[in-house]
C-alpha positions, 0 to 999 in steps of 0.5 A, spaced: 020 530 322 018 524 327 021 519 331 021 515 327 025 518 322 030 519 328 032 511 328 039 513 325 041 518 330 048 515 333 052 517 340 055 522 336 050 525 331 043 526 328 046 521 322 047 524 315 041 522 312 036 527 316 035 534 313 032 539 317 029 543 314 026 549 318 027 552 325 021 547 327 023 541 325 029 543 329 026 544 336 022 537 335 029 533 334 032 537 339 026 535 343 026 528 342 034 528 343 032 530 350 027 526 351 031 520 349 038 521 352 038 526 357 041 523 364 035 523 368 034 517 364 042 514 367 040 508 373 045 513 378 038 518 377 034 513 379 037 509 384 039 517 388 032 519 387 029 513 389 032 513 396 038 506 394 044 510 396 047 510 402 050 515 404 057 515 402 054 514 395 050 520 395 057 525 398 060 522 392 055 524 386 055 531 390 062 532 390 064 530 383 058 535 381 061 540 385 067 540 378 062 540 374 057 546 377 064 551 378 067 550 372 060 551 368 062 560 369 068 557 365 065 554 361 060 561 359 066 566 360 069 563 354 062 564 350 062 570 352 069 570 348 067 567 342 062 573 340 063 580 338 055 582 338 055 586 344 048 584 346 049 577 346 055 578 350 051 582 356 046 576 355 049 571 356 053 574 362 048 574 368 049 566 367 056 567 371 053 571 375 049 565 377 053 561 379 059 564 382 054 570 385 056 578 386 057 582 391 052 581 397 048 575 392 049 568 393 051 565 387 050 557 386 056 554 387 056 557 395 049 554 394 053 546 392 056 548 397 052 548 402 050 541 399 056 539 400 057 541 406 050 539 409 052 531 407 058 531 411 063 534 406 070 538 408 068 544 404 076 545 403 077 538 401 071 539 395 073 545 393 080 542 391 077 537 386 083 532 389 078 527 390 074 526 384 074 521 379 078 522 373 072 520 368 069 527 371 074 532 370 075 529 363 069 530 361 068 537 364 074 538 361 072 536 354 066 540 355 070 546 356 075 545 350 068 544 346 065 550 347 073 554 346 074 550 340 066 549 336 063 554 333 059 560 337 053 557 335 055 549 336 057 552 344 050 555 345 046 550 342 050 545 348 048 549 353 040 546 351 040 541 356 037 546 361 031 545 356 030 538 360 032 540 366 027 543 372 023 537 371 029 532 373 030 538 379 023 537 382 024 530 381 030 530 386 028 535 390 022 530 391 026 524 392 032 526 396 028 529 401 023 523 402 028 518 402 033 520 405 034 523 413 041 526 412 037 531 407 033 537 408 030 543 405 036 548 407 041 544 402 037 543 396 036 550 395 040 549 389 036 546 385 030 550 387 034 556 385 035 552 378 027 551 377 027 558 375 033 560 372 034 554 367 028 556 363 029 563 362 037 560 360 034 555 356 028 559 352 034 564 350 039 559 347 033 555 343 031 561 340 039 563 338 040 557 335 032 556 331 035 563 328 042 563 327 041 556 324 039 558 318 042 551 313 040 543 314 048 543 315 047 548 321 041 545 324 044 538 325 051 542 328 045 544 333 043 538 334 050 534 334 053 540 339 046 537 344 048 530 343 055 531 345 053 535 352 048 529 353 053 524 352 058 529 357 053 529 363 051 521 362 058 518 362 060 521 369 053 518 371 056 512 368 063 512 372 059 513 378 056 508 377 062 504 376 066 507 382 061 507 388 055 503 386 059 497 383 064 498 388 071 500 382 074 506 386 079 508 383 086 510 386 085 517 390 079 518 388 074 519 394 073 513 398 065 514 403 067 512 410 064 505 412 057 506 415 
């Protein structure tokens, strides 16, 4: 399996025409979808990591990712639903605890909020979710019904973005902090926390779903549940874009005070 081979692939599938045939060439055509269709790619990453935004642009990305972010231990509580194999239950189980945290433990949500926080945001404002663009809560929404809806394994396989991820973090780490004066370390420390939790969370899920997917039918679920969660985290690119970047706001939605 090459990329060559890939030219099929549309916004919805691998194209019916391509037959995986082994867990390797799985993982390539995983890999390769990343590589081609993660949102690192989206210009919103380029133009917030470059230092363009102003800002009111950068409080907006934050707040409409904060939905996103508290909704992610819905998200996993309802594929710790879908499973009856207990030890995949207590795998998958920490996830949540990373995010809403335990007792006398940070989890990443207060980490976002300390972001939020930290641009200028009203922490009761960003937790009511009152001001996020509609695109971000459909698509999040969809996300969820997807995993609620879609098989154990295709639910798995969309959390395989985190494979992608550390790299994008560092790069925003990075750029945020060099760029922009608003930003310090004390607020990023959400995505510092991430460069290690996603890989042992992603390394887990590609090896499920290289075991689990057993037909050409399942690998290619694998790789279809993947394009759909990058097509979830690009379109909300796509609507900050529109919104904040080419200045289309839509009715009650956050409105960045004048600088």
């Amino acid at each position: 399996m090459n990329a060559a081979s890939l030219t099929g692939m549309t916004a919805l599938s691998i194209g019916k025409d391509i037959r995986l045939t082994s867990a390797d060439e799985l993982e390539a055509t995983l890999r390769h979808i990343g590589a081609t269709r993660y949102h690192s790619l989206h210009p919103f990453h380029k133009l917030l990591h470059g230092g363009k935004l102003n800002k009111g642009q950068v409080q907006a990305w934050a707040l409409n990712r904060y939905y996103y972010q508290s909704t992610i231990p819905i998200k996993d509580a309802v594929v710790i639903s879908r499973f009856r194999d207990r030890a995949t239950r207590l795998e998958w189980r920490h996830r949540i605890e990373d995010h809403d945290g335990d007792v006398g433990s940070e989890g990443g949500i207060e980490r976002w909020l300390k972001l939020t926080e930290g641009l200028g945001l009203d922490t009761a404002y960003v937790e009511s979710t009152e001001g996020i663009l509609p695109a971000t809560r459909f698509a999040v929404e969809a996300y969820v019904h997807y995993c609620r809806e879609k098989s154990p394994l295709e639910a798995i396989a969309s959390s395989l973005t985190e494979l992608f991820a550390p790299n994008l973090h560092e790069e925003r780490i990075a750029g945020m902090l060099e760029h922009y004066d608003f930003v310090n370390p004390d607020i990023m420390s959400y995505f510092k926390r991430r460069l290690t939790q996603a890989p042992r969370d992603a390394n887990f899920a590609l090896d499920y779903v290289k075991t689990h997917a057993r037909t050409p039918e399942e690998r290619a679920s694998v790789c279809n549940a993947l394009i759909f969660k990058t097509n979830v985290l690009w379109v909300q690119l796509d609507a900050l874009q529109h919104a904040y970047v080419e200045g289309h706001i839509p009715p009650g939605a956050f409105v960045p005070k004048a600088s």
